[in-house]
C-alpha positions, 0 to 999 in steps of 0.5 A: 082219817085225821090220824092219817093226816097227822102222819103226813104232817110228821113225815113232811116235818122229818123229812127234809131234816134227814139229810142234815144229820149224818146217818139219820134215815127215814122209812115209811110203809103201812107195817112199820108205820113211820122210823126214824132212825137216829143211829146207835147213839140215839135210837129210832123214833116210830110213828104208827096209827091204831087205826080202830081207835084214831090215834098216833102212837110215837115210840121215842127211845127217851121217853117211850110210848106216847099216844096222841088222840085228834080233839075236834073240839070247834077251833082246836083241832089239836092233837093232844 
């Protein structure tokens, strides 16, 4: 669930900044998890949850694959 809230979180912070770039989109389905599509220059950014092990995974064509895991330490609430 939290993962899924972290998604929710990226695509409410990407998407208003999509219409600001040329050629920049955004898609989002349950497959391909969140793409944004940065043109040929850049690349795409994915944003997917593993939902077994309640994580954000990002794919950045900079810097590659990165996970994210929720800390519920009392008064963090980070995702690190």
């Amino acid at each position: 669930m939290l993962a899924a809230e972290g998604m929710s979180m990226i695509e409410r912070a990407i998407k208003p900044l999509v219409p600001m770039n040329d050629g920049y989109s955004l898609t989002h389905n349950e497959v391909t998890g969140i793409v944004l599509d940065c043109g040929k220059k850049v690349g795409k950014y994915t944003f997917k949850i593993d939902h077994r092990e309640e994580k954000l995974v990002m794919q950045s064509p900079i810097s590659g694959t990165l996970e994210y895991f929720y800390d519920p330490t009392p008064g963090q609430g980070i995702w690190l």
